[in-house]
ZANURO-557869 format. One record per residue: residue number from 1; x, z, y of N, C-alpha, C, O in turn. Coordinates in steps of 0.001 Angstrom, whole numbers, plus 500000, padded with zeros to 6 digits. Layout:
<atoms>
(NUM,(X,Z,Y),(X,Z,Y),(X,Z,Y),(X,Z,Y))
...
</atoms>
This chain:
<atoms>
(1,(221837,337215,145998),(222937,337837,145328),(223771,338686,146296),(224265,339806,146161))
(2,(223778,337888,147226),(224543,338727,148717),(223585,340192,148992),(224142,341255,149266))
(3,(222789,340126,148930),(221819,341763,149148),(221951,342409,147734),(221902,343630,147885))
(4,(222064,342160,146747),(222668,342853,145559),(223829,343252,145871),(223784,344482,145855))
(5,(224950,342868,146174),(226094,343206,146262),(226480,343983,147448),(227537,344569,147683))
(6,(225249,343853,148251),(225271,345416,149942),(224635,346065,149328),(224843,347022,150073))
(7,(223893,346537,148477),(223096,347472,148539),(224085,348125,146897),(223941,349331,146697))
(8,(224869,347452,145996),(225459,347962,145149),(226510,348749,145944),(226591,349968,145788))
(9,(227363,348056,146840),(228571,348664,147469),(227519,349931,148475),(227997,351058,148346))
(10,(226500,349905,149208),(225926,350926,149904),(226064,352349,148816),(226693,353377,149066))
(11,(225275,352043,147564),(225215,352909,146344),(226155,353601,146157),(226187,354828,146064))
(12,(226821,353004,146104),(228276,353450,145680),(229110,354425,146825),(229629,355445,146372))
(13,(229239,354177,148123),(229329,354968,149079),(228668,355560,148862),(229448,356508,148959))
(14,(227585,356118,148547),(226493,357560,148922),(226879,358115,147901),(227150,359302,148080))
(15,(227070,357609,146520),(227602,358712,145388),(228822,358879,145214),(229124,359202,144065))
(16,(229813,358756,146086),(231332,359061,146222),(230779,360116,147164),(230767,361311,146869))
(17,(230422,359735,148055),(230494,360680,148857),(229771,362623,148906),(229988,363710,149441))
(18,(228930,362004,148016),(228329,363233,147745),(229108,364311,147037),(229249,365522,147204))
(19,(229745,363050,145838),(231014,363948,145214),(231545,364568,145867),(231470,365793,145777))
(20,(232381,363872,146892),(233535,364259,147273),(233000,365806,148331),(233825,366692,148547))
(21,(231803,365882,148786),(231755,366953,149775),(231264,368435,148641),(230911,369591,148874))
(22,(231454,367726,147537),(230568,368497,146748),(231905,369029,145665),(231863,370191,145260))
(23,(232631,368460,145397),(234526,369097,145472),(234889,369571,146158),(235638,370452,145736))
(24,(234778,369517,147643),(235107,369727,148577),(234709,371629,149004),(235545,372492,149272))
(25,(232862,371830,148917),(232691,373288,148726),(233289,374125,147105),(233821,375230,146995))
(26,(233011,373291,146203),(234056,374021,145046),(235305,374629,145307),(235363,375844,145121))
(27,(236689,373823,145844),(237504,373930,146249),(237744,375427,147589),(238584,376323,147683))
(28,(236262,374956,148596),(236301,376091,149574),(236158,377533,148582),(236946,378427,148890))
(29,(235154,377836,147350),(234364,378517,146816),(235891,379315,145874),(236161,380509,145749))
(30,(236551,378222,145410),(237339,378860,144593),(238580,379215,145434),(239514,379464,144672))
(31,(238972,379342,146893),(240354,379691,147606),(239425,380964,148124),(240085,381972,148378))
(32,(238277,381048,148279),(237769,382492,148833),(237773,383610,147626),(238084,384775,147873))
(33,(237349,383111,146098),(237140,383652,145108),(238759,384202,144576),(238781,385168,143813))
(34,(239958,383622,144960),(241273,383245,144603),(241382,385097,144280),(240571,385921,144702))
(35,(242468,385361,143529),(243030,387156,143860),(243490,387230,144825),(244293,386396,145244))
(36,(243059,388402,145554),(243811,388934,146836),(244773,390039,146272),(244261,390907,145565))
(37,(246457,390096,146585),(247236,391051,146384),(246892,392140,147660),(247416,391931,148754))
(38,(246080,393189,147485),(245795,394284,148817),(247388,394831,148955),(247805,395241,150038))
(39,(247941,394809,148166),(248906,396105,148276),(250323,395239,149223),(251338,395885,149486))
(40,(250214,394064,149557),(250965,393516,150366),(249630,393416,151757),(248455,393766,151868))
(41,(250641,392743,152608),(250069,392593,154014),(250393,390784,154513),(251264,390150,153917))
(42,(249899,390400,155189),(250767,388639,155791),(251436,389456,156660),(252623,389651,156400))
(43,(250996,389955,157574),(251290,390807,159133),(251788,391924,159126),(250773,392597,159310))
(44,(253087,393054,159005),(253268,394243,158909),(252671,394991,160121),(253297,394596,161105))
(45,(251472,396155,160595),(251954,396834,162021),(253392,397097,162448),(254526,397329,162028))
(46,(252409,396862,163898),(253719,397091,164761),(253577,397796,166072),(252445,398006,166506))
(47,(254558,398151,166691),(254862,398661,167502),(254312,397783,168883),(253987,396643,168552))
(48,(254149,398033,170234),(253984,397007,171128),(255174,396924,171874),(255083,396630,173066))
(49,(256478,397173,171274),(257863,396781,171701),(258127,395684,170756),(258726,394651,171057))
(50,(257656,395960,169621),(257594,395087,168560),(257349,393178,168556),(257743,392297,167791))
(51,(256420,393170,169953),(255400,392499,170046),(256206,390978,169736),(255601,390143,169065))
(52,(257166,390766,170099),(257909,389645,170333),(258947,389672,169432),(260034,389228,169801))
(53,(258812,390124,168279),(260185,390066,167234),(259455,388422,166202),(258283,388099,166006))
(54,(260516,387868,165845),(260084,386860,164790),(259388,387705,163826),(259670,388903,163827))
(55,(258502,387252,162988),(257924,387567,161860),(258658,387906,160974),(258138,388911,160488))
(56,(259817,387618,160313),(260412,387904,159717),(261167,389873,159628),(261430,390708,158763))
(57,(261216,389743,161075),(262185,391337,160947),(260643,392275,161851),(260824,393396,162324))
(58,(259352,391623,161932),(258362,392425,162114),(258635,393877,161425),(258983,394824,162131))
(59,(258488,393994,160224),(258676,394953,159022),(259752,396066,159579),(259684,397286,159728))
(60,(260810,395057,159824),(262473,395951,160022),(262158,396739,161017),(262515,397917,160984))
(61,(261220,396081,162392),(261546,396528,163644),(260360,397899,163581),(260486,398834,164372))
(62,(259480,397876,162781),(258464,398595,162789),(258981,400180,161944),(258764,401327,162333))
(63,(259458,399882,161129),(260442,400794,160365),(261239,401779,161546),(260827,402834,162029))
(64,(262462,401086,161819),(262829,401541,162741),(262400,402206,164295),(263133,402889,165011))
(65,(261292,401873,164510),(261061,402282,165214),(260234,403760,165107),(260387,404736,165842))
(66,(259461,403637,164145),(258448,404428,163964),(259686,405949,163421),(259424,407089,163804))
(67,(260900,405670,162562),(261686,406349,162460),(262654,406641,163835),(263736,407093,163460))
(68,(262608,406566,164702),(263337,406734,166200),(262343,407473,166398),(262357,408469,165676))
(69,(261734,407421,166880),(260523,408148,167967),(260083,409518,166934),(259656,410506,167532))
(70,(260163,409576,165682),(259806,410962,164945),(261377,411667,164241),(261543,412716,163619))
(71,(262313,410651,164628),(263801,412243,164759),(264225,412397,166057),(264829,413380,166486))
(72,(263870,411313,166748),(263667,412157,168283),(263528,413464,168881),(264232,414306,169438))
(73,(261770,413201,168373),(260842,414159,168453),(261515,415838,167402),(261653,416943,167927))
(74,(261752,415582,166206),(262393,416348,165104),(263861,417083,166062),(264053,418292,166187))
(75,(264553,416217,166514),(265794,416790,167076),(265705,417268,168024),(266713,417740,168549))
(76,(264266,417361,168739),(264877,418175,170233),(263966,419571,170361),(263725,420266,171348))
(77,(263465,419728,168652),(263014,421381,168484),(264135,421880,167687),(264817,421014,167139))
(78,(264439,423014,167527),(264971,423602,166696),(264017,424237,165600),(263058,424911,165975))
(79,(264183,424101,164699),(263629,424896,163495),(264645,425698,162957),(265766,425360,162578))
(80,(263935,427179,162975),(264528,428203,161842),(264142,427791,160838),(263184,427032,160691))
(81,(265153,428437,159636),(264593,428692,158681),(265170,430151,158096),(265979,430595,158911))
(82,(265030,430931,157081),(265687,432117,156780),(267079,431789,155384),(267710,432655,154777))
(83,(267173,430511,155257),(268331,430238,154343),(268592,428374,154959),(267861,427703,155688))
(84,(269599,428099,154456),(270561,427121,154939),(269515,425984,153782),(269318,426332,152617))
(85,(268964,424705,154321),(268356,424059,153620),(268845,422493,153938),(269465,422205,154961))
(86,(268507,421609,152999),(269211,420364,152825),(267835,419391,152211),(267739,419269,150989))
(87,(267172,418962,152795),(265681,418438,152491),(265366,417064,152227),(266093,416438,152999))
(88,(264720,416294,151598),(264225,415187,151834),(262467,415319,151757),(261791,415507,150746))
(89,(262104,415189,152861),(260688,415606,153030),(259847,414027,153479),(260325,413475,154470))
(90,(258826,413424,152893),(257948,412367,152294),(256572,412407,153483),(255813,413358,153294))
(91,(256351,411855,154183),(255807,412030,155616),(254585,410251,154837),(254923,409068,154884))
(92,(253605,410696,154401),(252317,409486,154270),(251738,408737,155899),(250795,409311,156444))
(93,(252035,408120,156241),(251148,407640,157665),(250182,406508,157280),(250604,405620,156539))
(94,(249000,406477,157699),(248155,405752,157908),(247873,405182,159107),(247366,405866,159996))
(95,(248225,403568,159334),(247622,402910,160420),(246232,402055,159977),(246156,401175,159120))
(96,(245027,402662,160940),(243801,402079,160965),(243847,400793,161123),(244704,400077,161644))
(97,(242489,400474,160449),(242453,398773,160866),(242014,398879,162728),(241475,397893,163231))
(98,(242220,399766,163353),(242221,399097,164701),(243703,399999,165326),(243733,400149,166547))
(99,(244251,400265,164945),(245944,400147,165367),(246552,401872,165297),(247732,402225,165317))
(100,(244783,403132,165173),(245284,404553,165264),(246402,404524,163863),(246485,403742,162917))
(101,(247401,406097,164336),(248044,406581,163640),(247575,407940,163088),(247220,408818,163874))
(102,(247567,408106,161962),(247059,409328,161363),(248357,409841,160276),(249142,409008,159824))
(103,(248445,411124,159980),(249473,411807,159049),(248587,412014,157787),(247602,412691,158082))
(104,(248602,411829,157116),(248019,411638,156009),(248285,413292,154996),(247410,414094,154667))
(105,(249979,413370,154676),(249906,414293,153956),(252058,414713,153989),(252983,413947,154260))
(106,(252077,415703,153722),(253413,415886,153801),(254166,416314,152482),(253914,417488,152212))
(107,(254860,415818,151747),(255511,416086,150586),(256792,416504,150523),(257675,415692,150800))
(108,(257231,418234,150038),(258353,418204,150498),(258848,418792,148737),(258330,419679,148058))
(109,(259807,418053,148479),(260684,418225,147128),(260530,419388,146328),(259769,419562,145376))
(110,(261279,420092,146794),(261401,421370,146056),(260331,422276,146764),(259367,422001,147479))
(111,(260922,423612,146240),(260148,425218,146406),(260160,425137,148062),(259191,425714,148556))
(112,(260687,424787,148616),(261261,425428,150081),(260477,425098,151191),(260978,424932,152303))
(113,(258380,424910,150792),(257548,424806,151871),(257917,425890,152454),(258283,425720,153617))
(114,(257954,426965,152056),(258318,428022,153326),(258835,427998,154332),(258412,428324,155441))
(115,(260172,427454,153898),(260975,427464,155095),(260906,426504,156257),(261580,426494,157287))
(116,(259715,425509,155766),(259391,424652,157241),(257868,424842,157158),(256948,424134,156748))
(117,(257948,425988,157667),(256024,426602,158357),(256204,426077,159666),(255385,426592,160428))
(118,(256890,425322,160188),(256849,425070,161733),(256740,423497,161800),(256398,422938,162841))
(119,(257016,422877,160759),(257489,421569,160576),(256385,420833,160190),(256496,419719,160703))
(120,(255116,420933,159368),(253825,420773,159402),(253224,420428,160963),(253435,419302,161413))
(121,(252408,421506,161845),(252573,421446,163189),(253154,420383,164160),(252609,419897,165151))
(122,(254642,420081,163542),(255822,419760,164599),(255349,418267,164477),(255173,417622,165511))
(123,(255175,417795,163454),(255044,416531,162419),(253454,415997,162867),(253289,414911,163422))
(124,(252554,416738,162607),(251515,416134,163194),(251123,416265,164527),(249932,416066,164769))
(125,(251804,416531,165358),(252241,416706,166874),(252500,415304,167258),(251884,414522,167982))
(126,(253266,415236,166770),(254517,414220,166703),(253476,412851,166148),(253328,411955,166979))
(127,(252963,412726,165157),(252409,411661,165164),(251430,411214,165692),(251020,410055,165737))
(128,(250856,412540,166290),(249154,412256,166940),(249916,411943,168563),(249159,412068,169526))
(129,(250776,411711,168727),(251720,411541,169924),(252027,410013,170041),(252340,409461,171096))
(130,(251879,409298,168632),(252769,408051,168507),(251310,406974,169481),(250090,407122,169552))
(131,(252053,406189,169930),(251132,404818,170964),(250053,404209,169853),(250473,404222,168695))
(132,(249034,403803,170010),(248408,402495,169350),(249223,401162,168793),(249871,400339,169441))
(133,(249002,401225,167558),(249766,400173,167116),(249061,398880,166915),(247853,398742,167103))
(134,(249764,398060,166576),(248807,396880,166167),(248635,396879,164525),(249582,397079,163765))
(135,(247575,396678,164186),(247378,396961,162875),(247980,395759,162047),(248274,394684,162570))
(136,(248193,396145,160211),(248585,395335,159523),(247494,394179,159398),(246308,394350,159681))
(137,(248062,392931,158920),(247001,391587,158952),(246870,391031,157788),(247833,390477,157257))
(138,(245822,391080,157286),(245501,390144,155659),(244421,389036,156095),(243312,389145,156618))
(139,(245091,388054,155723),(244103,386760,155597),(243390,386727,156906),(242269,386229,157009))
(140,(243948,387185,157769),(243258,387122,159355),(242637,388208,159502),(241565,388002,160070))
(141,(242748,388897,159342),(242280,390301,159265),(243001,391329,159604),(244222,391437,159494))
(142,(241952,392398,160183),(243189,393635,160323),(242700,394895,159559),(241557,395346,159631))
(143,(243652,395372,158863),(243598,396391,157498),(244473,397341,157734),(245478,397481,158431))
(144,(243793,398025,156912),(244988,399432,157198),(246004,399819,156302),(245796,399452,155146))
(145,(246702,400244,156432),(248085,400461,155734),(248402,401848,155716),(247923,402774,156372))
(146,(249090,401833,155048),(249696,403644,154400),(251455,403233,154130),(251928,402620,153173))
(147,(252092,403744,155193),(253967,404213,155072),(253619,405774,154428),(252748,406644,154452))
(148,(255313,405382,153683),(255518,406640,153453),(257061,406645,154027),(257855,405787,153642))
(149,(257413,407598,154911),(258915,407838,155725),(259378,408799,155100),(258573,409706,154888))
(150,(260511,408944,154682),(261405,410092,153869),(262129,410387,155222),(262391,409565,156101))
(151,(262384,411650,155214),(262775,412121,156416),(263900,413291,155876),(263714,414339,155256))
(152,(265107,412671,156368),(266171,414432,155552),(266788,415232,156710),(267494,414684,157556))
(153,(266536,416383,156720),(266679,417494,157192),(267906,417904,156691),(268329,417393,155654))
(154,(268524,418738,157269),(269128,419826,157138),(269032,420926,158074),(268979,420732,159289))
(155,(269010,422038,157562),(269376,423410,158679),(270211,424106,158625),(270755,424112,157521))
(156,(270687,424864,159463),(271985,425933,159381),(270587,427408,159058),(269395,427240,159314))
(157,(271114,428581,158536),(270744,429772,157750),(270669,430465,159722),(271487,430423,160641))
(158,(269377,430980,159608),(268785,431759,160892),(269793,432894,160927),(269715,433582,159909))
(159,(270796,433334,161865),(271886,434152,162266),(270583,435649,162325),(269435,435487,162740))
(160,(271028,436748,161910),(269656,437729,161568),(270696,439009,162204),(270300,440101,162612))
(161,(272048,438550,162156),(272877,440070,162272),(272597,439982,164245),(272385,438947,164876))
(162,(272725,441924,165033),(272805,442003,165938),(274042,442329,166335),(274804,443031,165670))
(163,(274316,441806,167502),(275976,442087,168389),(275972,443542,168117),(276901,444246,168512))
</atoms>
């Protein structure tokens, strides 16, 4: 009766257990299968000044920065233009999944591409200028991301009269 009752309790271990490893890949099967939201990130890129900010103001510091270093760059050209303009101009950046910066596309409000024929140029100068970043992070991963920076201008009207 004693070997009935090891070999019932043995039984019984081998078919728990099978279960349980066998819940166990279900469980793995359905957190890989889960929805992924692409259009968020875990990890924002960053800067490598960046490198040491809490996670939390990652985002903030990357923002800011990436906006420093391109009105920098913006403020120490002068741009004509032939009338007095007041802009909010839409700057797309793409960071690669291995950390490049690329300009994607430039959107500027109204009629008044004309008046920044220099600012195209100035802009992708300026970004093909920016350091290697560290790329955005999904699920351990590194992915690429697309900012869009609004950037506002103003100009004073190109002085045309001679002394």
């Amino acid at each position: 009766m004693k070997i009935h009752k090891e070999i019932l309790f043995f039984l019984v271990i081998i078919f728990t257990s099978c279960s349980f490893f066998s819940s166990r890949k279900h469980q793995e099967k359905l957190k890989k299968e889960e929805i992924v939201n692409f259009t968020e990130v875990d990890v924002p890129p960053s800067f490598p000044s960046c490198k040491n900010v809490i996670e939390e103001d990652k985002d903030k510091c990357f923002r800011e920065e990436i906006h420093k270093r391109i009105a920098s760059k913006l403020t120490e050209k002068k741009i004509e233009t032939a009338v007095s303009v007041r802009e909010t101009i839409y700057v797309n950046i793409l960071i690669d999944k291995e950390g490049g910066v690329h300009l994607q596309n430039i959107r500027i409000a109204t009629s008044n591409s004309k008046a920044f024929s220099q600012l195209d140029s100035l802009l992708r100068k300026t970004v093909k200028e920016l350091p290697k970043l560290f790329p955005a992070i999904k699920r351990g991963i590194p992915v690429a991301t697309q900012y869009q920076l609004p950037i506002h201008l103003s100009t004073s009207e190109k002085n045309n009269k001679e002394p």
